[in-house]
BANU-955077 format. One line per field, with one value per residue: residue number from 1; residue in three letters; x, y, z of N, C-alpha, C in turn. Coordinates in steps of 0.001 Angstrom, whole numbers, padded with zeros to 6 digits. Example, Ala and Ser with C-alpha at 12.3 -4.5 7.8 and 13.67 -1.06 7.14 Angstrom:
# residues 2
pos = 1/2
code = ala/ser
n_px = 013190/012850
n_py = -005690/-002250
n_pz = 007800/007080
ca_px = 012300/013670
ca_py = -004500/-001060
ca_pz = 007800/007140
c_px = 013200/012900
c_py = -003300/000030
c_pz = 007800/007870
This chain:
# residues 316
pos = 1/2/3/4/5/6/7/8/9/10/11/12/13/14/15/16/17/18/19/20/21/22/23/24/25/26/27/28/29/30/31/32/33/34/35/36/37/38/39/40/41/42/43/44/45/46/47/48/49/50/51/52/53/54/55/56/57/58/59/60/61/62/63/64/65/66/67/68/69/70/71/72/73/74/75/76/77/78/79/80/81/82/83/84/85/86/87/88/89/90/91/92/93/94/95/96/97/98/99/100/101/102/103/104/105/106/107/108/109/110/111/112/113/114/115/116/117/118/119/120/121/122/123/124/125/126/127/128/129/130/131/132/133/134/135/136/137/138/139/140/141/142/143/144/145/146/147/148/149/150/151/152/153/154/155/156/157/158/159/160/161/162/163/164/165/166/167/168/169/170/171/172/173/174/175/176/177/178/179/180/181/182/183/184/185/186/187/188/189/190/191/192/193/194/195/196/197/198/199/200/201/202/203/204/205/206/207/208/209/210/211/212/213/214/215/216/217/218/219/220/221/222/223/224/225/226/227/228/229/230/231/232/233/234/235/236/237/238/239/240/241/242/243/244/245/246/247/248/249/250/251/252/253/254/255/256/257/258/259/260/261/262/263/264/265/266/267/268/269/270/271/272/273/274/275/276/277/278/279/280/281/282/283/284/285/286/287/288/289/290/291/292/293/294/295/296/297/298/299/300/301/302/303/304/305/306/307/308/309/310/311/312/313/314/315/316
code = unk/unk/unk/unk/unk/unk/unk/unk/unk/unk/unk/unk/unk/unk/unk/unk/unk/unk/unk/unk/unk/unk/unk/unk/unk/unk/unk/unk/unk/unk/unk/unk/unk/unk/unk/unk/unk/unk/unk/unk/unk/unk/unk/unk/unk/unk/unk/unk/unk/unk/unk/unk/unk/unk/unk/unk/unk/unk/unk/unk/unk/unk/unk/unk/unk/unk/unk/unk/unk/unk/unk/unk/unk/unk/unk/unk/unk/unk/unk/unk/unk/unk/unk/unk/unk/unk/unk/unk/unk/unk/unk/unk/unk/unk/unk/unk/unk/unk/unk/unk/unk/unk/unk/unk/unk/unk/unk/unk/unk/unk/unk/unk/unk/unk/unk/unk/unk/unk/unk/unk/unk/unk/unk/unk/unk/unk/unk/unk/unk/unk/unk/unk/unk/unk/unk/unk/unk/unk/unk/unk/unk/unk/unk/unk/unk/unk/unk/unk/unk/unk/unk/unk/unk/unk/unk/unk/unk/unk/unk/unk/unk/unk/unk/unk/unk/unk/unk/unk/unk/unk/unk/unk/unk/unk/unk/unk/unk/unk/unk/unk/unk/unk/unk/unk/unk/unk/unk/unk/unk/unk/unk/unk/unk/unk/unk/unk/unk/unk/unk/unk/unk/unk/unk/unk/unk/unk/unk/unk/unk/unk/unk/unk/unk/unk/unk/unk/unk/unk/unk/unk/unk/unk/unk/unk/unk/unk/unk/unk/unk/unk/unk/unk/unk/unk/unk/unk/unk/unk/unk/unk/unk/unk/unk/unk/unk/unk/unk/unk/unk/unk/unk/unk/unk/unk/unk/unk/unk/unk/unk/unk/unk/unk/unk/unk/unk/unk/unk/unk/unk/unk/unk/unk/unk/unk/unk/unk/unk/unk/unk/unk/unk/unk/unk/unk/unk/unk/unk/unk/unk/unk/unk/unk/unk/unk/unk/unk/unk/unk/unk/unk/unk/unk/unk/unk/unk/unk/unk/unk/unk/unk/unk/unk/unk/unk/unk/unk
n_px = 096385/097253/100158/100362/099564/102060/104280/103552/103370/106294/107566/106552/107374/110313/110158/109566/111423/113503/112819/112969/115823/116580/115429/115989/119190/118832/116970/119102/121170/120570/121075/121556/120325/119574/120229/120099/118214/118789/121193/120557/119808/120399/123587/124492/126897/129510/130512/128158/126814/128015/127642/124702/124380/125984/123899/121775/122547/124023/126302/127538/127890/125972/124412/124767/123390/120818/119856/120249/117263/115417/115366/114333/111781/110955/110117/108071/108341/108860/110579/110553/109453/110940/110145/108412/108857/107014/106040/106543/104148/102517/101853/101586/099056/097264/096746/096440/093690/092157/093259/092853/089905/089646/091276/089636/086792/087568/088749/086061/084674/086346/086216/083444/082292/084300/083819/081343/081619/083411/082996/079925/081412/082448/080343/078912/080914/083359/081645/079856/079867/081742/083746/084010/084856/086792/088681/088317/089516/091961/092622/092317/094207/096545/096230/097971/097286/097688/097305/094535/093273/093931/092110/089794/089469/089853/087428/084591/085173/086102/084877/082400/081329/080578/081373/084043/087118/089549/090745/089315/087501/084653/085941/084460/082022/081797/080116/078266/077605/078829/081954/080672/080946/083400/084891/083754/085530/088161/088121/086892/089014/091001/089917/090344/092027/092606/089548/089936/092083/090912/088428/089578/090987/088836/087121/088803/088857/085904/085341/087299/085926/083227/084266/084757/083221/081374/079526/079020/077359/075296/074208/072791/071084/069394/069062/067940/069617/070072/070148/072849/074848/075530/075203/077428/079043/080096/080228/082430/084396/085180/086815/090027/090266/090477/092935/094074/093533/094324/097322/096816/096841/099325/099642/097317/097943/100285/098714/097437/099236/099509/096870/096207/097953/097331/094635/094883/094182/094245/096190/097985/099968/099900/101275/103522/104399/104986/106819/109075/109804/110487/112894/112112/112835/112544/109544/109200/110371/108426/106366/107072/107248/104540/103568/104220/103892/101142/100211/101565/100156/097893/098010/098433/095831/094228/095382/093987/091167/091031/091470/089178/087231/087594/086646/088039/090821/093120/094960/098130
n_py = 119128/121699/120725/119349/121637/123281/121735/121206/123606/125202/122562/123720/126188/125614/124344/125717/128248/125929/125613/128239/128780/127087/128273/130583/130263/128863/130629/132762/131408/131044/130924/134337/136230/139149/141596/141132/142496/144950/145451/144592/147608/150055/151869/151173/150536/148349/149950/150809/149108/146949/149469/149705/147101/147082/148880/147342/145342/142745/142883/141346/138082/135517/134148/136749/138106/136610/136320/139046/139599/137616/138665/141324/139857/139242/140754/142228/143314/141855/143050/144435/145112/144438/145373/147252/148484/148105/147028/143774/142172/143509/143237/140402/140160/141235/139850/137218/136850/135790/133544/132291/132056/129963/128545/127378/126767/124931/122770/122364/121500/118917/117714/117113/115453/113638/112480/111624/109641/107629/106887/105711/103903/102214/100907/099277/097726/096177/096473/097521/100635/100751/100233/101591/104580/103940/103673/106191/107742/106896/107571/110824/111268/110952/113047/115973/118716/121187/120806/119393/121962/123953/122063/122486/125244/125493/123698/124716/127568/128944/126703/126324/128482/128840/129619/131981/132342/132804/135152/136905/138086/140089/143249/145872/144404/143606/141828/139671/137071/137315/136869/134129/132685/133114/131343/129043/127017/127316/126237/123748/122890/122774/121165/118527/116338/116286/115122/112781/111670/111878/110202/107465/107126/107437/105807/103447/103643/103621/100867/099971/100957/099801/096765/096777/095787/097708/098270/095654/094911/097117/096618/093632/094414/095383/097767/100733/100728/103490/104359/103429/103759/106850/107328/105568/104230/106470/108700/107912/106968/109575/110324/109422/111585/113999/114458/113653/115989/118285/117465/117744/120410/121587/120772/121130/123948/124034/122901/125237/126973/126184/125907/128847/130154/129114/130060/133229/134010/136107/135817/134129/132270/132698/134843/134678/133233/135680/137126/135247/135820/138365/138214/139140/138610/139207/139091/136333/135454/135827/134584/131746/131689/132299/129942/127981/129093/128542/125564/124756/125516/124952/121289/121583/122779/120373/118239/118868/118972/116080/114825/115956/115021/112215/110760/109346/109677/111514/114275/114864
n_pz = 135564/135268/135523/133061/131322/131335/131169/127840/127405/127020/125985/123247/122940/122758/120828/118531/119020/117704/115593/114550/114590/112671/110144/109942/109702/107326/105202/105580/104852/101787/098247/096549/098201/100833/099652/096962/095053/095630/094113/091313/090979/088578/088024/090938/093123/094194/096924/097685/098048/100190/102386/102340/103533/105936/107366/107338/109208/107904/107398/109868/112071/111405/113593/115712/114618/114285/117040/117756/115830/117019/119764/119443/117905/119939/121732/120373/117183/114783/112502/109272/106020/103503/100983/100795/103246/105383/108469/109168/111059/110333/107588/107772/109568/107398/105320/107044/107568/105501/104925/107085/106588/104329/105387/107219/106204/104158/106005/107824/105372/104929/107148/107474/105018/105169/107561/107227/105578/105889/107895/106861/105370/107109/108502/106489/105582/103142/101089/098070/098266/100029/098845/096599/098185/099152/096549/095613/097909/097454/094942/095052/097039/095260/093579/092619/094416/092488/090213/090277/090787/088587/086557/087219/087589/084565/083841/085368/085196/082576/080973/081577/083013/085558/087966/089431/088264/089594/092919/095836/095673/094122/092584/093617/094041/097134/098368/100567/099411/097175/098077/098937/096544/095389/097348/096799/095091/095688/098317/098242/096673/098531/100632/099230/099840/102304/102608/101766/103577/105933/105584/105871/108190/109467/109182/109737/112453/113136/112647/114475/117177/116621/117242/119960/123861/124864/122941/121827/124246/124318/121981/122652/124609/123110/122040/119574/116528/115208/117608/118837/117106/116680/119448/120521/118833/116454/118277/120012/118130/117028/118777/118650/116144/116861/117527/115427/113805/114824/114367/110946/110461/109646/106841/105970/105802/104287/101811/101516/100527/097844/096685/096746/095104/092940/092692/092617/095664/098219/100265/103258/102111/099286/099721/100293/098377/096685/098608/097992/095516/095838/097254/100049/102819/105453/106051/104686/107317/108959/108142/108282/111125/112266/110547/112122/115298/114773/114501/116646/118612/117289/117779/120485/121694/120545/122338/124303/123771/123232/125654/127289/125772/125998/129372/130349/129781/131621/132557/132958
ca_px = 096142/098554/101333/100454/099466/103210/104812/103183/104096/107775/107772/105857/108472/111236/110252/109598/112808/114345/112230/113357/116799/116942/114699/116593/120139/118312/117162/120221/122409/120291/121967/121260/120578/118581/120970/120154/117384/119887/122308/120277/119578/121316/124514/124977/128270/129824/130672/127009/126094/128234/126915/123216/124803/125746/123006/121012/123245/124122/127990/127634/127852/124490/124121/124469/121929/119717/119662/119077/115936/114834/114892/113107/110688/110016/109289/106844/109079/109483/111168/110216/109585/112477/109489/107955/109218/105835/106181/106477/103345/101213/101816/101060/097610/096172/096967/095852/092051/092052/093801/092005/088900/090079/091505/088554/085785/087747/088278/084505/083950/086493/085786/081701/082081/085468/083855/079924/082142/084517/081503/079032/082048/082355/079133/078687/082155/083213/079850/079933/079854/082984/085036/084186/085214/088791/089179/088069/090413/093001/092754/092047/095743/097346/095883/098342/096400/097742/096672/093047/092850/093842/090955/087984/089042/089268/085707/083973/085118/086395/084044/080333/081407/079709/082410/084874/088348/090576/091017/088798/085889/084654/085695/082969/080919/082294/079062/078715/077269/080476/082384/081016/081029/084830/085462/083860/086354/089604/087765/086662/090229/091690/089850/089920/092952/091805/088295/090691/092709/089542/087834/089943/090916/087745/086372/089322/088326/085126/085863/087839/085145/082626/084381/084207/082553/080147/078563/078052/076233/074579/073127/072166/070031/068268/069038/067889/070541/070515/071275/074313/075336/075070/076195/078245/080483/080378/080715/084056/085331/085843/087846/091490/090286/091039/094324/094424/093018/095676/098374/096575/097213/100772/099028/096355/098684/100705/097812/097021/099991/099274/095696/096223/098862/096461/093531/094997/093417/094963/095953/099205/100358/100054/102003/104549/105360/105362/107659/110002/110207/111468/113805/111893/113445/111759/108391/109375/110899/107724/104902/107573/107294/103083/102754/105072/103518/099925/100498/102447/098619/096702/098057/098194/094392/094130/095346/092765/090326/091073/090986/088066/086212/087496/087095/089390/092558/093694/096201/098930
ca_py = 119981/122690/120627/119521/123033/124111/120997/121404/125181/124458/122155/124267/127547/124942/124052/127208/128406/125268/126108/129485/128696/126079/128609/131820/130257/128415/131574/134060/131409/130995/131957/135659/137200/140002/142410/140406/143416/146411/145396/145074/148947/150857/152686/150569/149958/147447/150116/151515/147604/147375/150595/148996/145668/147562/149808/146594/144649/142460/142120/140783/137038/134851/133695/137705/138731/135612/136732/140252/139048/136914/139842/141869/139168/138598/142026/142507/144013/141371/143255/145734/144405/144858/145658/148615/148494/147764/146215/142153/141568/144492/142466/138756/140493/142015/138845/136162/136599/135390/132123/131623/131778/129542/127238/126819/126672/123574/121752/122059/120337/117758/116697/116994/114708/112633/111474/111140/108657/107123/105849/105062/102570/101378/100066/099039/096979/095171/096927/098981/102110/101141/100017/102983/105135/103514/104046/106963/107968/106450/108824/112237/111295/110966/113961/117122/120158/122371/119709/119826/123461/124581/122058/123085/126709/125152/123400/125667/128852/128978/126266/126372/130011/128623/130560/132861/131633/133051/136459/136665/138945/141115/144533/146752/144009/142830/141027/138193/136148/137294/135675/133035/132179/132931/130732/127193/126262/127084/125231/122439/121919/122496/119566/117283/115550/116421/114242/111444/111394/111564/109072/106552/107469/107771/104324/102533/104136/103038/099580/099896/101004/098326/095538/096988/095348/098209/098539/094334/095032/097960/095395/092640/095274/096103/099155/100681/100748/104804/105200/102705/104433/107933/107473/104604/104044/107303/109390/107196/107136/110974/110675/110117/112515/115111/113969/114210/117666/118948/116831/117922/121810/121288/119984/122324/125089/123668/122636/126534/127730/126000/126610/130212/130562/128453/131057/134339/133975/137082/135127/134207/131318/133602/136472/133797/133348/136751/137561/134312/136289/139718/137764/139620/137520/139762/138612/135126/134820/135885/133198/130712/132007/132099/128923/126962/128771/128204/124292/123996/126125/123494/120456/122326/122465/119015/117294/119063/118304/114678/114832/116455/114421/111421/110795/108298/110461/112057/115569/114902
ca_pz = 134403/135633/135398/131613/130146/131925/130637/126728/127013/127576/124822/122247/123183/122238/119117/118417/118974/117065/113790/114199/114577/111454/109108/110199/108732/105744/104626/105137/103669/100563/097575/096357/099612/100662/098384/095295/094741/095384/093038/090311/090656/087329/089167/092014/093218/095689/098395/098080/098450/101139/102820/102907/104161/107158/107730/107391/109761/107391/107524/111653/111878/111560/115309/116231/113561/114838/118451/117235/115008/118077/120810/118798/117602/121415/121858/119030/116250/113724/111246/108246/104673/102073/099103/101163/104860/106505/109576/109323/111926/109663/106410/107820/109839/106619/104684/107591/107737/103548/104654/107869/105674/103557/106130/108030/105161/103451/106938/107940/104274/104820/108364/107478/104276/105430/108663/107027/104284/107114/109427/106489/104538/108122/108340/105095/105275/101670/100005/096996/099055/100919/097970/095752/099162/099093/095683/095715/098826/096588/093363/095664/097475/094108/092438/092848/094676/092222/088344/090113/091023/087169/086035/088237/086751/083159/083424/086133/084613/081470/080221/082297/083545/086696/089079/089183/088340/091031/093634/096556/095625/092764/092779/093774/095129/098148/099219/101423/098248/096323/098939/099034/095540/095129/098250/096788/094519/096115/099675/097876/096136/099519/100918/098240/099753/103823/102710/101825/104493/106834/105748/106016/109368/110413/108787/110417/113727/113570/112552/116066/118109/116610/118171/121241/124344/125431/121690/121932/125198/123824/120693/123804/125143/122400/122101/118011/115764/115306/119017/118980/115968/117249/120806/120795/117885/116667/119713/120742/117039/116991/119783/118112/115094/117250/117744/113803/113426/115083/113001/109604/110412/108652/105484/105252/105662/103233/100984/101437/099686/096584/096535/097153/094544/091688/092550/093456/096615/098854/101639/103159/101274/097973/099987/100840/096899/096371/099059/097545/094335/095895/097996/101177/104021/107269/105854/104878/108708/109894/107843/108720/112831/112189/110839/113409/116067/114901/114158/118458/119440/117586/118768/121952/121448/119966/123459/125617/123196/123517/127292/127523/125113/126604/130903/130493/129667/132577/132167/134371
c_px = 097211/100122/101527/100477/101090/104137/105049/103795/105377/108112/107597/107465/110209/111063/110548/110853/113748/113994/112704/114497/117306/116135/115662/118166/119846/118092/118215/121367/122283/121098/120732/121287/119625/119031/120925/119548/117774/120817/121952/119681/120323/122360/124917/126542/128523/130030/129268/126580/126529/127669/125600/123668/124684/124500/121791/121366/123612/125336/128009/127378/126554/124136/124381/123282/120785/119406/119339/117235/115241/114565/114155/111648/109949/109231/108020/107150/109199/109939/110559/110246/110575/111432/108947/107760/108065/106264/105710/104464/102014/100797/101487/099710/096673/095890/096281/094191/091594/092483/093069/090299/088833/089942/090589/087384/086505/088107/087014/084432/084813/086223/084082/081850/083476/084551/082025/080742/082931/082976/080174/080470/082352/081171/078490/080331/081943/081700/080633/080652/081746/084028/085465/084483/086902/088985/089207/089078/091479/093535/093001/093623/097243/097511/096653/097185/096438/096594/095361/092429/092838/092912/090052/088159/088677/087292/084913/083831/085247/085162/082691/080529/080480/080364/083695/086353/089325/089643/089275/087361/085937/084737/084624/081675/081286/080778/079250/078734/078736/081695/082551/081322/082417/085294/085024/084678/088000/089297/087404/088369/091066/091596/090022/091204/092737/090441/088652/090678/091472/089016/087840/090405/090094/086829/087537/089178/086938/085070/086211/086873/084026/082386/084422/083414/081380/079378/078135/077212/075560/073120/072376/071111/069067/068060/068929/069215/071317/071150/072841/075285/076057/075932/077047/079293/080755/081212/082324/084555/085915/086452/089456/091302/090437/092032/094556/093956/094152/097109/098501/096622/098438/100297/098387/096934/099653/099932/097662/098024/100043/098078/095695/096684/097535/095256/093664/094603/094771/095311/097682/100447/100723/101280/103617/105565/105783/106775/108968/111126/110872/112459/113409/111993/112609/110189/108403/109850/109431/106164/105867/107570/105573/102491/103654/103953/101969/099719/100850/100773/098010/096625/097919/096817/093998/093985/094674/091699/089924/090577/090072/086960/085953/087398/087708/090792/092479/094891/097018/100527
c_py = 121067/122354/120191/120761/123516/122815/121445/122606/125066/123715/122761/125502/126569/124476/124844/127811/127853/125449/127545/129936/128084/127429/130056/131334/129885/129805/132444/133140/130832/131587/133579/136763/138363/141471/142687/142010/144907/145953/144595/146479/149437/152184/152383/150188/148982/148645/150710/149913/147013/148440/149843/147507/146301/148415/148735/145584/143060/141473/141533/139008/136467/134946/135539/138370/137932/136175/138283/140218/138340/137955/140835/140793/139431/140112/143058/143262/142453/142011/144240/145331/145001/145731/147518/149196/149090/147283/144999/142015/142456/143418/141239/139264/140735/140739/136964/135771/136406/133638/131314/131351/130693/128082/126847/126405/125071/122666/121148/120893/119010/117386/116368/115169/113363/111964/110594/109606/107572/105971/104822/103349/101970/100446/099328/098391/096208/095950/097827/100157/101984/101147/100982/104509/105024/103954/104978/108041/107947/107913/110203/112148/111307/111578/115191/117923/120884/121706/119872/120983/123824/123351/122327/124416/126504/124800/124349/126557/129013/127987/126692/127833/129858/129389/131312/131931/132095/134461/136379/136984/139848/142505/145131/146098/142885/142457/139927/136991/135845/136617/134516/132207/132061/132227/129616/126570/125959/125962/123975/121817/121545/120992/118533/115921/114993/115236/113342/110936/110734/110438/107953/106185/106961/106311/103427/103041/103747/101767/099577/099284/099776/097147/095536/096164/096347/098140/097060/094043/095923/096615/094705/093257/095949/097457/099274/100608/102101/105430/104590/103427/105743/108027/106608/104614/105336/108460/108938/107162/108501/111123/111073/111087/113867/114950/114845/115601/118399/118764/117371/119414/121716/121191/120724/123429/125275/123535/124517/126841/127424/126338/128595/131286/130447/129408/132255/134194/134728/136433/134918/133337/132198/134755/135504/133301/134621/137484/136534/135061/137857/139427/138877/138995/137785/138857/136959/134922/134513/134844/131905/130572/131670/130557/128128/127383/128187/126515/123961/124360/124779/121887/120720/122170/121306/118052/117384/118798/116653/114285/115396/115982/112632/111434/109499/108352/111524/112936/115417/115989
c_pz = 134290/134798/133875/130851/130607/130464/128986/125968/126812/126147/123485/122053/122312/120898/117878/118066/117526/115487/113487/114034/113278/110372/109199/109400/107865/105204/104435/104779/102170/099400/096600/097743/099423/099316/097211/094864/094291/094046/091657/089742/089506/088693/090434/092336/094848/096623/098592/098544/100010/102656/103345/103768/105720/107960/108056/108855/109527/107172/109066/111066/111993/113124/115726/115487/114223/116310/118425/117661/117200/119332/120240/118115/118872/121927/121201/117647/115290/112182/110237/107134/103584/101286/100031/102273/105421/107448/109063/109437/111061/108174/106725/108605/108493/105899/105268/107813/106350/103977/106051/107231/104964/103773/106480/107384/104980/104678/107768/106873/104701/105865/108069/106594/104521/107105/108163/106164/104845/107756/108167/105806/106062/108242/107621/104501/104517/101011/098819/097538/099365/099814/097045/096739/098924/097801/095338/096203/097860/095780/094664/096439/096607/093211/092864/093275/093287/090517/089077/090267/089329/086367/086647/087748/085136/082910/084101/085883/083629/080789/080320/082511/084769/087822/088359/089177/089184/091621/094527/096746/094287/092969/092385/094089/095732/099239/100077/100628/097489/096995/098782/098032/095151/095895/097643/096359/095597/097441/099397/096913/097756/100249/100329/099251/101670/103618/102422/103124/106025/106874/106096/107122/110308/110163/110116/111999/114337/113658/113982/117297/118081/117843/118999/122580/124610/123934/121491/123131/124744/122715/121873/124221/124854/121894/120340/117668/115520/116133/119106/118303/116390/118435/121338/120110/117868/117112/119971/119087/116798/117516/119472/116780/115560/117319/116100/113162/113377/114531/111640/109521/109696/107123/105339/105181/104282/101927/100374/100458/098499/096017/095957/095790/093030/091397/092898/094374/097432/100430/102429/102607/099540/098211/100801/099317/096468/096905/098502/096587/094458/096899/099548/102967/105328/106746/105617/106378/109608/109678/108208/110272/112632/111973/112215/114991/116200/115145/115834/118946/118796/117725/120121/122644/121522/121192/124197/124955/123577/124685/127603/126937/125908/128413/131097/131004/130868/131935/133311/134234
């Protein structure tokens, strides 16, 4: 176990690194630059532009700016925001408990309803059920996040006025109700594409387990149908969907930033366009450092999961 969590670590720190190395020159050799902002001030001149260049450290070559940025990252400084020089790590905290909300609400729904939809079109192989499942699957993988987010506000809000059409809560009543009511839509668009993916996953997983020898001794033995179900297939079909949990963090993160954007939703996917549009680079360095490292933690997660679900897999 030792020598895996050392191993994993090791790897994770390297990736790390390498995303931070590839996203750190993508951004500073975007065109405009962090400058763009100054020098549309009225009265600006190149040596005042200049001037901030340096003061910024600006004019130094990338790879010394990068190693900068990086010793101060490691030390807990990421940086100061261009729009109103907050600290980096202050602006992605206030902003991350909106998208962990978010995140975690619409992966409950899709693992609940992607594995209930997975296991029943398993069982129910070639039926109705299963075929209107696949097709189903189908459409929901082909439907933009963002084209079904702006209709669920068209019909939902604007038409039925059944919910609120974006932003996270109603000023002046930040209830738990209010909450939750501004959270169904954006969590149910989030999953729409997560309860695909699931299902199909999770059907061809059971299919797997099925054919199995212990679940045709299980049948021999008489055993009901609910328990086989239950603690046989089941049980051993969830096994690689942990695997995929940890995979589909990328995607839901991603998913997030369109969501986020489609419903105001104050989160960090929304504060990730915002910062796009004031060309705020310290803050873009630092949701591009958050998600990478969250995504290495939950595969990280993901494999001890596995091994711990299974006593098969051995951590060596």
């Amino acid at each position: 176990m030792i020598r895996f969590l050392t191993h994993r670590t090791l790897q994770g720190i390297v990736l790390i690194l390498i995303v931070s190395m590839i996203g750190f020159t993508v951004i500073n050799l975007a065109p405009g630059g962090p400058l763009s902002q100054y020098a549309m001030t009225p009265g600006m001149s190149q040596q005042d532009l200049d001037r901030i260049a340096h003061q910024m450290g600006l004019d130094r070559p990338i790879p010394v700016q990068y190693l900068d940025w990086l010793v101060n990252m490691v030390s807990g400084d990421w940086g100061k925001s261009y729009r109103d020089q907050s600290p980096v790590l202050d602006v992605v905290w206030r902003h991350m408990w909106a998208t962990l909300l978010l995140m975690g609400t619409s992966t409950a729904i899709a693992v609940a309803l992607g594995t209930l939809i997975g296991v029943l079109g398993a069982l129910k192989r070639y039926s109705v059920f299963d075929y209107m499942a696949t097709v189903g699957a189908m459409i929901a993988l082909s439907i933009p996040t963002f084209w079904f987010g702006l209709v669920a506000i068209f019909f939902f809000s604007l038409e039925l006025g059944w919910l609120p059409a974006g932003n996270m809560y109603t000023v002046g009543d930040q209830s738990f109700s209010d909450y939750a009511i501004h959270l169904i839509m954006p969590s149910i668009v989030l999953a729409l594409v997560n309860v695909a993916i699931w299902s199909r996953y999770m059907r061809a997983s059971t299919l797997d387990v099925m054919d199995q020898d212990y679940v045709r001794t299980a049948r021999a033995k008489g055993l009901p149908r609910w328990r086989i179900v239950s603690a046989h297939i089941v049980r051993n079909a969830l096994i690689p969907m942990i695997t995929l949990a940890g995979l589909q963090l990328p995607t839901i993160i991603g998913g997030a930033l369109v969501t986020e954007t489609v419903f105001t939703w104050p989160g960090l996917g929304r504060l990730f366009i915002d910062s796009l549009g004031y060309n705020d680079y310290p803050v873009i360095m630092g949701l591009l450092m958050f998600s990478a490292i969250l995504t290495v933690i939950g595969n990280f997660l993901a494999d001890i999961g596995v091994a711990l679900a299974d006593p098969r897999i051995r951590l060596g």
